[in-house]
Biopython code that builds the backbone (N, CA, C, O; Angstrom):
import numpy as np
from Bio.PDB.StructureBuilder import StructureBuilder

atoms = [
    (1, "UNK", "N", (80.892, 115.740, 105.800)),
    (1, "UNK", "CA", (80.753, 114.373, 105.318)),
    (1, "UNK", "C", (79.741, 113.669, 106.218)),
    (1, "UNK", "O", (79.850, 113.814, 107.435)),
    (2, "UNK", "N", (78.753, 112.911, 105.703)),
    (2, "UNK", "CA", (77.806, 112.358, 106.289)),
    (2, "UNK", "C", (78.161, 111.049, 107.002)),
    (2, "UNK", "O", (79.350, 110.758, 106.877)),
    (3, "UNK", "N", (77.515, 110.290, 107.633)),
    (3, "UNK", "CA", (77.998, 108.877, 108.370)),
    (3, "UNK", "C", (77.919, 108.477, 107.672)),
    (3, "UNK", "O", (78.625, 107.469, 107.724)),
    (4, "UNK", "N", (77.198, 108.589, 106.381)),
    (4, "UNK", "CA", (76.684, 107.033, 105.955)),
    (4, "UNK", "C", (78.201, 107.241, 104.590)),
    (4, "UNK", "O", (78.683, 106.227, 104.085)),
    (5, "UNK", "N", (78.491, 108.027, 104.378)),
    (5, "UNK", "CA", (79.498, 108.938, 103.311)),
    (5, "UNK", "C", (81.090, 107.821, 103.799)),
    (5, "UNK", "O", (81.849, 107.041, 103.225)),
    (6, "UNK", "N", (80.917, 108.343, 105.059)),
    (6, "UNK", "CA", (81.938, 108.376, 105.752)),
    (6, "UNK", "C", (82.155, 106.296, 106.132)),
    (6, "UNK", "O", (83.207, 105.735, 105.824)),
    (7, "UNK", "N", (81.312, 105.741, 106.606)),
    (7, "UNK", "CA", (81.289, 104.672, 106.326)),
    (7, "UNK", "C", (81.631, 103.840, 104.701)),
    (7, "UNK", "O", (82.397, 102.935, 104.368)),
    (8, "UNK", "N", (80.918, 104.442, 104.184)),
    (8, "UNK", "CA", (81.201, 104.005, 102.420)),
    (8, "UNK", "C", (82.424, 104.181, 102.215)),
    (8, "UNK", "O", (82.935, 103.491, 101.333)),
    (9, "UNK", "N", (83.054, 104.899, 102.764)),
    (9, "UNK", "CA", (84.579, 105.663, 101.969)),
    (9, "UNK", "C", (85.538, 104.192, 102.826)),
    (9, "UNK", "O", (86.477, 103.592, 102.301)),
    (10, "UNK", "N", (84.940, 103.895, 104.263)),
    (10, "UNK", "CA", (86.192, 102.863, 104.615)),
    (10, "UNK", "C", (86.009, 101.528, 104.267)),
    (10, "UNK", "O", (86.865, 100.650, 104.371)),
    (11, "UNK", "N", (84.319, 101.331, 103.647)),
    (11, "UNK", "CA", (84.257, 100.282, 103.807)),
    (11, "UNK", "C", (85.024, 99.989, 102.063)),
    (11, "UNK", "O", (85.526, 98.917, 101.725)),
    (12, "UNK", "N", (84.957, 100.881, 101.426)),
    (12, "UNK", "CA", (85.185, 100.677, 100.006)),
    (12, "UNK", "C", (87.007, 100.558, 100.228)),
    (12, "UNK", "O", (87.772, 99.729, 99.735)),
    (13, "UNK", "N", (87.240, 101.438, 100.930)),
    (13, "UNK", "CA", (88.803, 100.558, 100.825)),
    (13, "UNK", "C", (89.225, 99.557, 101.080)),
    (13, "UNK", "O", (90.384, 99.171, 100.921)),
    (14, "UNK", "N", (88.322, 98.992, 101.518)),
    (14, "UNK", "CA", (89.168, 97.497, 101.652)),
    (14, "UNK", "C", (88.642, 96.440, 100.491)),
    (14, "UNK", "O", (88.773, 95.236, 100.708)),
    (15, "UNK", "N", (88.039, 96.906, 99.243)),
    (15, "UNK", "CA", (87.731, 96.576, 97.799)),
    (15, "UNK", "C", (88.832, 95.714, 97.579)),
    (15, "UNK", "O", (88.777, 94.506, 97.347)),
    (16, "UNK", "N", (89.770, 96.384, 97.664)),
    (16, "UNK", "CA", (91.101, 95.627, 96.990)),
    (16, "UNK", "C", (91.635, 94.165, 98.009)),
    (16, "UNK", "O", (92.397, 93.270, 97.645)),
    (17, "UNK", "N", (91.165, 94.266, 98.925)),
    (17, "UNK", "CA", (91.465, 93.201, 99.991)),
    (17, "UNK", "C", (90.285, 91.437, 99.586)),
    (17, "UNK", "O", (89.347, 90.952, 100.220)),
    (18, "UNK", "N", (90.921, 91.028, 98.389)),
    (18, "UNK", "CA", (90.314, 89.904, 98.169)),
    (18, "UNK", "C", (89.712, 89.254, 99.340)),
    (18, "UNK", "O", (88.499, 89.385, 99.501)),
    (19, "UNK", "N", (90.416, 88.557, 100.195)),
    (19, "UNK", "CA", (90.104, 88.034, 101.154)),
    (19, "UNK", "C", (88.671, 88.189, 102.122)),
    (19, "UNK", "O", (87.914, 87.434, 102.734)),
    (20, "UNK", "N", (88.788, 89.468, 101.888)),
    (20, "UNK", "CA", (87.117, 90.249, 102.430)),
    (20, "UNK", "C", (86.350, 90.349, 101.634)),
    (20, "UNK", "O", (85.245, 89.845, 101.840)),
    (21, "UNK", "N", (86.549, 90.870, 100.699)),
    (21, "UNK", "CA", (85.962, 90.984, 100.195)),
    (21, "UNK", "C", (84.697, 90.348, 99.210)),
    (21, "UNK", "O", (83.679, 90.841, 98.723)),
    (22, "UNK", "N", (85.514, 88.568, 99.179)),
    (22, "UNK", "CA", (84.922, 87.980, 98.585)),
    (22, "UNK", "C", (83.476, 87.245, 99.329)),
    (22, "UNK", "O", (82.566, 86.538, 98.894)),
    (23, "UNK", "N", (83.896, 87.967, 100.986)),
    (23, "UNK", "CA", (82.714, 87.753, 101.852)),
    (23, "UNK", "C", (81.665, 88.274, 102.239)),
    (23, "UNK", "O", (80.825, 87.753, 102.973)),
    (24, "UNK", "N", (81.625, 90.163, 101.408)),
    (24, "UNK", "CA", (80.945, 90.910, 101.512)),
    (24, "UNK", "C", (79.580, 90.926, 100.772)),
    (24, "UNK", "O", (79.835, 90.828, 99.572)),
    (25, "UNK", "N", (78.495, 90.993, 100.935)),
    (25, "UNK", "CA", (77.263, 91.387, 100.269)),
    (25, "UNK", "C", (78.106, 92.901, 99.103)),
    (25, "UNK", "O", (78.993, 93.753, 99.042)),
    (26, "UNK", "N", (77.191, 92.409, 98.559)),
    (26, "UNK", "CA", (77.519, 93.657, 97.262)),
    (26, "UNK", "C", (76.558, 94.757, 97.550)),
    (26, "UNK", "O", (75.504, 94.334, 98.026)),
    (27, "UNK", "N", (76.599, 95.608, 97.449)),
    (27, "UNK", "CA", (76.089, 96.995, 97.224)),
    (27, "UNK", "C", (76.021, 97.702, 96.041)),
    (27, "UNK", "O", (76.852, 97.447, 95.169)),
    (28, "UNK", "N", (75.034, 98.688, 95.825)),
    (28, "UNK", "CA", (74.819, 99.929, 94.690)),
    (28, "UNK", "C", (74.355, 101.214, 94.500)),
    (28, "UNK", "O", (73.126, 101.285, 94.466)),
    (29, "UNK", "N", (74.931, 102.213, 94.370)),
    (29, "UNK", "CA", (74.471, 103.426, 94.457)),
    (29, "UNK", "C", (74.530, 103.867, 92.663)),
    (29, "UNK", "O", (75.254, 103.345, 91.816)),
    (30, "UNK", "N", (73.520, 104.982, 92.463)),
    (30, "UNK", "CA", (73.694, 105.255, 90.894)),
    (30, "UNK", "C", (73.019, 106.558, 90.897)),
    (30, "UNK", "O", (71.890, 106.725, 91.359)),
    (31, "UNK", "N", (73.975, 107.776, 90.196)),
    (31, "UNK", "CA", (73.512, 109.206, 89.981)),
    (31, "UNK", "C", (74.945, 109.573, 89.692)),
    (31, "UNK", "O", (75.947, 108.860, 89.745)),
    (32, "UNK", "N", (74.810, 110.943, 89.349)),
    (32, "UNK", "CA", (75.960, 111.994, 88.625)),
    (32, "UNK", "C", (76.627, 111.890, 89.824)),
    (32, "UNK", "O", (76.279, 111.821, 91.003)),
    (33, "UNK", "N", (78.280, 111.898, 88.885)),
    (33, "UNK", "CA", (79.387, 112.054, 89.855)),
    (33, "UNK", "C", (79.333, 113.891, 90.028)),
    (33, "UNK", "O", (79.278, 114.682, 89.086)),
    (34, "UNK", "N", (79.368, 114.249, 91.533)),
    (34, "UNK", "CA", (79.467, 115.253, 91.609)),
    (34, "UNK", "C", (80.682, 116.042, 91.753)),
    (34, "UNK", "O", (80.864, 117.239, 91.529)),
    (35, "UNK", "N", (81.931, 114.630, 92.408)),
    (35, "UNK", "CA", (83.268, 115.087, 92.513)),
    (35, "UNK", "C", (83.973, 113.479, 92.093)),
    (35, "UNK", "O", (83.453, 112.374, 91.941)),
    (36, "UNK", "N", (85.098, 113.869, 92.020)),
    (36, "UNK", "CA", (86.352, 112.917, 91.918)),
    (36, "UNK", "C", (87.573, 113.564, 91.826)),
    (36, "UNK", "O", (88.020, 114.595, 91.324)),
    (37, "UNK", "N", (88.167, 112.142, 92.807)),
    (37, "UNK", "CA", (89.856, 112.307, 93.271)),
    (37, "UNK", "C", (90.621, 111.145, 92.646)),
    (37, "UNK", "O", (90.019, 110.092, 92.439)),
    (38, "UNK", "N", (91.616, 111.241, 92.404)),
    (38, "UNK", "CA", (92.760, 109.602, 92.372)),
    (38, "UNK", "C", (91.578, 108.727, 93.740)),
    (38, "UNK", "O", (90.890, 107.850, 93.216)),
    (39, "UNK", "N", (91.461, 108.807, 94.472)),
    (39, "UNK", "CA", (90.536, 107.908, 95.667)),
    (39, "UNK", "C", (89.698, 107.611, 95.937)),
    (39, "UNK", "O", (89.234, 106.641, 96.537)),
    (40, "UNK", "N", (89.134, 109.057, 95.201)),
    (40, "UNK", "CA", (87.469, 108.798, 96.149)),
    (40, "UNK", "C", (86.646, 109.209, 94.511)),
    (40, "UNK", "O", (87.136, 109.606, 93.454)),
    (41, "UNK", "N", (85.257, 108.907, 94.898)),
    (41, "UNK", "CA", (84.438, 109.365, 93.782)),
    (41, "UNK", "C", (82.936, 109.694, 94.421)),
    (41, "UNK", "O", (82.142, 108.942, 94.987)),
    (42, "UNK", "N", (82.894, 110.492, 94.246)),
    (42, "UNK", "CA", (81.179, 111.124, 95.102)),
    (42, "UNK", "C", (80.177, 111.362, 93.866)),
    (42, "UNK", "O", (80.243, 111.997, 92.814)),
    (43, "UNK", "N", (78.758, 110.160, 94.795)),
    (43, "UNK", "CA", (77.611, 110.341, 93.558)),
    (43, "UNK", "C", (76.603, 111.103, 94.165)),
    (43, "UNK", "O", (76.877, 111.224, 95.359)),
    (44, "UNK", "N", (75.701, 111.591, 93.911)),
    (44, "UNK", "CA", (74.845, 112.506, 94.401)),
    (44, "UNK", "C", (73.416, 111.258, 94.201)),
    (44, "UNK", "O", (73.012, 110.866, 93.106)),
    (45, "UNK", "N", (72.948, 110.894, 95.334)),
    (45, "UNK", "CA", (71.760, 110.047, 95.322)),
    (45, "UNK", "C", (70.356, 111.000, 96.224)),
    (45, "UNK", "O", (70.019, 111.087, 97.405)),
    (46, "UNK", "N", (69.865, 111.563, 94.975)),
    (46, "UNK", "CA", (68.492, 111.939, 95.707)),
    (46, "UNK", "C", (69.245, 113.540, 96.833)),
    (46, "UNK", "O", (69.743, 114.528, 96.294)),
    (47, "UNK", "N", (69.154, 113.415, 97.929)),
    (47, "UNK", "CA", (70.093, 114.471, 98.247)),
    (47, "UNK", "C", (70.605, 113.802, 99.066)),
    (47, "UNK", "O", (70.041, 114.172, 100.095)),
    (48, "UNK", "N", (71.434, 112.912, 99.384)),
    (48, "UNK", "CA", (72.524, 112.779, 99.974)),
    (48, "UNK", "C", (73.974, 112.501, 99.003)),
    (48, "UNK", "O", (73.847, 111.677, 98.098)),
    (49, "UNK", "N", (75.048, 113.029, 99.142)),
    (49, "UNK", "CA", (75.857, 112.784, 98.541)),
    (49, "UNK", "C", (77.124, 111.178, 99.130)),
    (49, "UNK", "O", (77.890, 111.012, 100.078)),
    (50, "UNK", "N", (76.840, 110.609, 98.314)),
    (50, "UNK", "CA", (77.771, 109.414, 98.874)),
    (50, "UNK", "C", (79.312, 109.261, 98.391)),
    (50, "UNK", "O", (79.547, 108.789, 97.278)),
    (51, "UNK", "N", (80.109, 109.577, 99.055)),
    (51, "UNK", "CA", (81.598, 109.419, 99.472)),
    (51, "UNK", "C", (82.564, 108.086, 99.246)),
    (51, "UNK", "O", (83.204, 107.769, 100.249)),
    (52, "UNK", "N", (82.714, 107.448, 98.329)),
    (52, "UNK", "CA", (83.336, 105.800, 98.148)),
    (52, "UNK", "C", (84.450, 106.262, 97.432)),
    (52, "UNK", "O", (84.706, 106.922, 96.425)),
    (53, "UNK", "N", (85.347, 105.306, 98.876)),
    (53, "UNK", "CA", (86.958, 105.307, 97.877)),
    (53, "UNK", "C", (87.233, 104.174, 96.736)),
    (53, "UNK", "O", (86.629, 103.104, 96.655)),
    (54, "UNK", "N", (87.825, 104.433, 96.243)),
    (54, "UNK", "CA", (88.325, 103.555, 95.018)),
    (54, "UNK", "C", (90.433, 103.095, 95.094)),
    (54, "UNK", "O", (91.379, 103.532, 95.749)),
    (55, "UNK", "N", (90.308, 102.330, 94.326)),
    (55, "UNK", "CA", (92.155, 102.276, 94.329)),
    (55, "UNK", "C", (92.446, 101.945, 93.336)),
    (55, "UNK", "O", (91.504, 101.817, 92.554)),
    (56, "UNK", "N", (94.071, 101.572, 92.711)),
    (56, "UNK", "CA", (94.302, 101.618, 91.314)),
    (56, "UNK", "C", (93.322, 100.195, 90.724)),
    (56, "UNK", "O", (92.993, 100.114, 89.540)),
    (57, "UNK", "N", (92.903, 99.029, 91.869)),
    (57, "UNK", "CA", (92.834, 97.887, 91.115)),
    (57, "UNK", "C", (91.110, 97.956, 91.129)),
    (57, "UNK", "O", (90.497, 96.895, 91.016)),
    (58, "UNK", "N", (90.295, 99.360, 91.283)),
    (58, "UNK", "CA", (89.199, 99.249, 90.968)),
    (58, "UNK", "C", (88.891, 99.433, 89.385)),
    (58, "UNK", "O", (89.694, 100.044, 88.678)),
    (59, "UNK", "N", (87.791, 98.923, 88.899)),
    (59, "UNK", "CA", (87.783, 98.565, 87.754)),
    (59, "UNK", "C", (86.575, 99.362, 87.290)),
    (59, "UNK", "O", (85.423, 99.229, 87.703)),
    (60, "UNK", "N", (87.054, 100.287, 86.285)),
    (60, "UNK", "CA", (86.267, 101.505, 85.559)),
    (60, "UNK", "C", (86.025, 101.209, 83.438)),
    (60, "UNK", "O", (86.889, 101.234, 82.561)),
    (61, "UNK", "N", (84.872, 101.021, 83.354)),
    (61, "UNK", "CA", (84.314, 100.792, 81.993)),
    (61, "UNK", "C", (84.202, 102.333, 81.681)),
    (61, "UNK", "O", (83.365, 103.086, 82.177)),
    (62, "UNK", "N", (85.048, 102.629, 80.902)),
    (62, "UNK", "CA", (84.992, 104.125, 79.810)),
    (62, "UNK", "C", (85.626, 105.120, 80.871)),
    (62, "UNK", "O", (86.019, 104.998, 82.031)),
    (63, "UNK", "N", (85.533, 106.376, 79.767)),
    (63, "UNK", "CA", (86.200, 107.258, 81.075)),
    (63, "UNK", "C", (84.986, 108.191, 82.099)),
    (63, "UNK", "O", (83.872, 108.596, 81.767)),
    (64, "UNK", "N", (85.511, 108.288, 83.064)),
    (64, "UNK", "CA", (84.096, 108.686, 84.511)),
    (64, "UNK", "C", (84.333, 110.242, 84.187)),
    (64, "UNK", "O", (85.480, 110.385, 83.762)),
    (65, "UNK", "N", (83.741, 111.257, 84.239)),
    (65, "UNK", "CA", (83.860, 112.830, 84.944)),
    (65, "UNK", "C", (82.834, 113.364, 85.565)),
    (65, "UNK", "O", (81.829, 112.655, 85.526)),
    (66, "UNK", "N", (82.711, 114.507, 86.207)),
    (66, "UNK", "CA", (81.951, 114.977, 86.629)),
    (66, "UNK", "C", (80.712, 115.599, 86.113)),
    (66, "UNK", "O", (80.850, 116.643, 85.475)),
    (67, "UNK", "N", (79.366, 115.058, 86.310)),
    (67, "UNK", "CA", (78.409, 114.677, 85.607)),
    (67, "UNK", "C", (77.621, 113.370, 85.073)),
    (67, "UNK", "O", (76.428, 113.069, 85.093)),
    (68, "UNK", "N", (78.888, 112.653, 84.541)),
    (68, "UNK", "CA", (77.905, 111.447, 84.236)),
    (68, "UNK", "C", (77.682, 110.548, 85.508)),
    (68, "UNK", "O", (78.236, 110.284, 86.575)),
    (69, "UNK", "N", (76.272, 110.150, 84.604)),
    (69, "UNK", "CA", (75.703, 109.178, 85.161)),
    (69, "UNK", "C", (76.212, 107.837, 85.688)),
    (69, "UNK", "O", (76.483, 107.019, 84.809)),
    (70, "UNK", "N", (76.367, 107.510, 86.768)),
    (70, "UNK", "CA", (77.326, 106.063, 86.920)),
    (70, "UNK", "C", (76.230, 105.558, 87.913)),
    (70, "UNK", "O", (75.307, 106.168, 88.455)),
    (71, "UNK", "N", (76.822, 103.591, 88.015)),
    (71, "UNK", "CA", (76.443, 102.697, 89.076)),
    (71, "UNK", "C", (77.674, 102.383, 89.418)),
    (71, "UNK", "O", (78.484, 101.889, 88.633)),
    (72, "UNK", "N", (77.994, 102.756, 91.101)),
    (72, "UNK", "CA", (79.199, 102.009, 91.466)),
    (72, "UNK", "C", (78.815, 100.651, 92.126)),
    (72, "UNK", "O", (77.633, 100.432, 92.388)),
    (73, "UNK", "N", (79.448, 100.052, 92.306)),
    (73, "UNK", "CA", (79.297, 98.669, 93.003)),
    (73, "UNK", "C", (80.461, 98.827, 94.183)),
    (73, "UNK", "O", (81.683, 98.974, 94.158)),
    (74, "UNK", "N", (79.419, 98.718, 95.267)),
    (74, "UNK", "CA", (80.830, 98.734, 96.804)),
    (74, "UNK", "C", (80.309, 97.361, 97.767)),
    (74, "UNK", "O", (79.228, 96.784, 97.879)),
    (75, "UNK", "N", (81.700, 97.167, 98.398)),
    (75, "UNK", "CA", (80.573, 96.363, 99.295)),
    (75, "UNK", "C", (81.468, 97.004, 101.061)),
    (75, "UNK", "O", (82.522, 97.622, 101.211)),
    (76, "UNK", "N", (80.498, 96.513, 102.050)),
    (76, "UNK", "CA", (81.074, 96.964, 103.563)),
    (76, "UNK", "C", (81.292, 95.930, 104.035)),
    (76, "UNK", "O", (80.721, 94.848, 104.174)),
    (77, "UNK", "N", (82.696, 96.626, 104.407)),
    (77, "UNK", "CA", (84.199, 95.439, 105.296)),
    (77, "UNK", "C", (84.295, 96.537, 106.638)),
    (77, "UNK", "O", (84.751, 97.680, 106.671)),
    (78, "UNK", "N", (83.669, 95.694, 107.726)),
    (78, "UNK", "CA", (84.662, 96.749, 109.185)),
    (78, "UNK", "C", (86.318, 96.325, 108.536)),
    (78, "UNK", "O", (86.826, 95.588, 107.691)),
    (79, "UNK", "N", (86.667, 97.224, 109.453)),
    (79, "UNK", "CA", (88.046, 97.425, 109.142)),
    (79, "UNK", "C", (88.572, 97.327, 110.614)),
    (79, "UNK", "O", (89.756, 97.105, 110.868)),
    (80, "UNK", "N", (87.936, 97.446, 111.238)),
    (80, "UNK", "CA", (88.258, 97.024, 113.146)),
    (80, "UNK", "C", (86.494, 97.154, 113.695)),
    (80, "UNK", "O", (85.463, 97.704, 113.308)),
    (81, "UNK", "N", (86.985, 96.199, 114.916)),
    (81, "UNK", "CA", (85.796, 96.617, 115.773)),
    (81, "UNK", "C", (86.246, 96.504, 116.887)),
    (81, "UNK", "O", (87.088, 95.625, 117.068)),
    (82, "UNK", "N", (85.835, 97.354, 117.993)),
    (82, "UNK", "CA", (85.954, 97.787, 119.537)),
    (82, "UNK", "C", (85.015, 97.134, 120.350)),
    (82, "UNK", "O", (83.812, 97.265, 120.122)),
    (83, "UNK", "N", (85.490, 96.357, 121.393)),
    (83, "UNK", "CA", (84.247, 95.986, 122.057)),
    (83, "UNK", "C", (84.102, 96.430, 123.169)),
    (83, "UNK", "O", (85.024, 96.037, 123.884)),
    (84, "UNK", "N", (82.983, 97.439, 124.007)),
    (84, "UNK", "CA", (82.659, 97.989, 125.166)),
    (84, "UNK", "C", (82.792, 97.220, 126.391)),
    (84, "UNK", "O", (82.616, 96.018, 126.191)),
    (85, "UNK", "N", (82.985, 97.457, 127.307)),
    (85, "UNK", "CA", (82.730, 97.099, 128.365)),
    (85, "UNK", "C", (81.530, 97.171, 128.614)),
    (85, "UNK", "O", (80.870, 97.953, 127.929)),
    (86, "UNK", "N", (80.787, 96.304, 129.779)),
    (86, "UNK", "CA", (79.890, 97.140, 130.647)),
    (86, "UNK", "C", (78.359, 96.074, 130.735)),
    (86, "UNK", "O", (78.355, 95.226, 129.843)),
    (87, "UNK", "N", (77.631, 96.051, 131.287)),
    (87, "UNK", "CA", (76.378, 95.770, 131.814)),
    (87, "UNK", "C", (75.168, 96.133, 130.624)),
    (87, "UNK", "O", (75.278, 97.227, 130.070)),
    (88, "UNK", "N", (74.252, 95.418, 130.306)),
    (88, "UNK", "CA", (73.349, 95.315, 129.670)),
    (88, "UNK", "C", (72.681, 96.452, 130.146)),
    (88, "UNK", "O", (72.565, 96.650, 131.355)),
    (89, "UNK", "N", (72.120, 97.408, 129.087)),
    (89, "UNK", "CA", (70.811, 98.043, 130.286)),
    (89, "UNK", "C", (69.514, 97.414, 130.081)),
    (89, "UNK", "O", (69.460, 96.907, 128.960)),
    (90, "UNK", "N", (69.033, 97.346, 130.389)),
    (90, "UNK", "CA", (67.590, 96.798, 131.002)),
    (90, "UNK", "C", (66.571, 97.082, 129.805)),
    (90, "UNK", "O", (66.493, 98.205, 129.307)),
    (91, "UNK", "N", (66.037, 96.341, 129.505)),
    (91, "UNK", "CA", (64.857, 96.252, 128.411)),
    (91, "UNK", "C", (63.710, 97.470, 128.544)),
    (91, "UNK", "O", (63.036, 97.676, 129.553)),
    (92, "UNK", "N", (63.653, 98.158, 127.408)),
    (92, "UNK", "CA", (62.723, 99.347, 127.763)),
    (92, "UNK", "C", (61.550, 98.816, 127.929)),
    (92, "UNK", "O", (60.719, 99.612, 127.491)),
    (93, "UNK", "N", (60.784, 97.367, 128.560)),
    (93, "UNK", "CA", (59.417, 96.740, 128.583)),
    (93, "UNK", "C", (59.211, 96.822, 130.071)),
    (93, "UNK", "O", (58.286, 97.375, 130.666)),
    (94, "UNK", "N", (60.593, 95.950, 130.732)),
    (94, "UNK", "CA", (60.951, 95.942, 132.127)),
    (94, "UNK", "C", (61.195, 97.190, 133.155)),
    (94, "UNK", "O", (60.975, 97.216, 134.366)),
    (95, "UNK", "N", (61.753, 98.291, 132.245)),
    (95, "UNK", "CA", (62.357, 99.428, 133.043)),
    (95, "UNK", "C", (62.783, 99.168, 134.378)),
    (95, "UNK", "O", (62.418, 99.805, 135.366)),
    (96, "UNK", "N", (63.907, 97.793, 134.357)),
    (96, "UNK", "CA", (64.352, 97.925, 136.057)),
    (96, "UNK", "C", (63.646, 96.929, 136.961)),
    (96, "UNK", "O", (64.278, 96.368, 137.856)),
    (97, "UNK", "N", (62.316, 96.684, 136.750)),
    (97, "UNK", "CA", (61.237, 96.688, 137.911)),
    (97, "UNK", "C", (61.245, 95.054, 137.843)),
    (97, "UNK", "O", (61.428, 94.554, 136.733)),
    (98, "UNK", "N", (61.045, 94.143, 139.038)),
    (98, "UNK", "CA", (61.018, 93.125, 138.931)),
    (98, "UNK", "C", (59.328, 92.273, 138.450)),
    (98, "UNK", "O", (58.196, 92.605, 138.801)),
    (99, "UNK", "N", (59.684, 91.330, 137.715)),
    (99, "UNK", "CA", (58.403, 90.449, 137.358)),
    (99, "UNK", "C", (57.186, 90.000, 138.410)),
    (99, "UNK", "O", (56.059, 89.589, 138.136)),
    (100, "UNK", "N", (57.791, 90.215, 139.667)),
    (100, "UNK", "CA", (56.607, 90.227, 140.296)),
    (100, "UNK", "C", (56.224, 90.701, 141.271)),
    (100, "UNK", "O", (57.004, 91.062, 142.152)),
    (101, "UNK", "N", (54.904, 90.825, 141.365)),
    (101, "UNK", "CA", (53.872, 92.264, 141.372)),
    (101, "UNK", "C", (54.375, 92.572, 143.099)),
    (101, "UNK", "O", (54.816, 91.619, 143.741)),
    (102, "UNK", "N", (54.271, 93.863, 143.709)),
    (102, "UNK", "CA", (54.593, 94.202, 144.922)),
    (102, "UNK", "C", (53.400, 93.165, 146.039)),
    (102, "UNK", "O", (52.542, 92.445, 145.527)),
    (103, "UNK", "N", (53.509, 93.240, 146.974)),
    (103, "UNK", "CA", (52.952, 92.391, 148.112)),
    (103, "UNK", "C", (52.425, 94.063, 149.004)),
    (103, "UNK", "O", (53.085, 95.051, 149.327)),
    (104, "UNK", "N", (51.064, 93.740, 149.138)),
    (104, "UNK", "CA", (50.249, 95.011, 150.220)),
    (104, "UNK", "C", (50.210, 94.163, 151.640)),
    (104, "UNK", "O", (49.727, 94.672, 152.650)),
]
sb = StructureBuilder()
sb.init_structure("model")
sb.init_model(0)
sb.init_chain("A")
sb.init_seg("    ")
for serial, (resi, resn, name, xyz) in enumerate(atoms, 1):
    if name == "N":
        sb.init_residue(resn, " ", resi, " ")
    sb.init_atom(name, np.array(xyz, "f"), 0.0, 1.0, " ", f" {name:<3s}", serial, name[0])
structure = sb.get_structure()
């Protein structure tokens, strides 16, 4: 499963979470379903295959199988975020070195 697969799949579960959802930018992917579960539904875009879960209250026009052509509509919700510890590193312009010039 790819990152970007793997991102799509959590951000799409939280579809059903009004609250977020109604804050999310919308998204679109469109090509043959290559797989489907009760959960998930995978479209094949170009060659990456994209991974988006679905739930009972996602909303499907006709019936989907493997092959047709679809546009899903997802949008991305973190679902947590972690915040690091730690010290800035240093601007790759600066590398470290102070602004002014050494003294001979």
């Amino acid at each position: 499963m790819t990152t970007r697969s793997l991102l799509l799949a959590v951000a799409a579960m939280r579809l059903s979470t009004a609250t977020f959802a109604a804050d999310a930018r919308t998204y679109q992917v469109t090509g043959p379903v290559v797989d489907m579960t009760g959960d998930t539904i995978t479209v094949q875009k170009g060659k990456d295959k994209w991974e988006i879960s679905k739930s009972a209250d996602t909303k499907t026009s006709g019936e989907v199988k493997k092959g047709d052509k679809v546009t899903v509509m997802y949008r991305m919700t973190a679902t947590s975020i972690e915040a690091k510890s730690g010290a800035a590193k240093p601007s790759a312009k600066s590398h470290g070195k102070s602004a002014a010039p050494a003294a001979y």
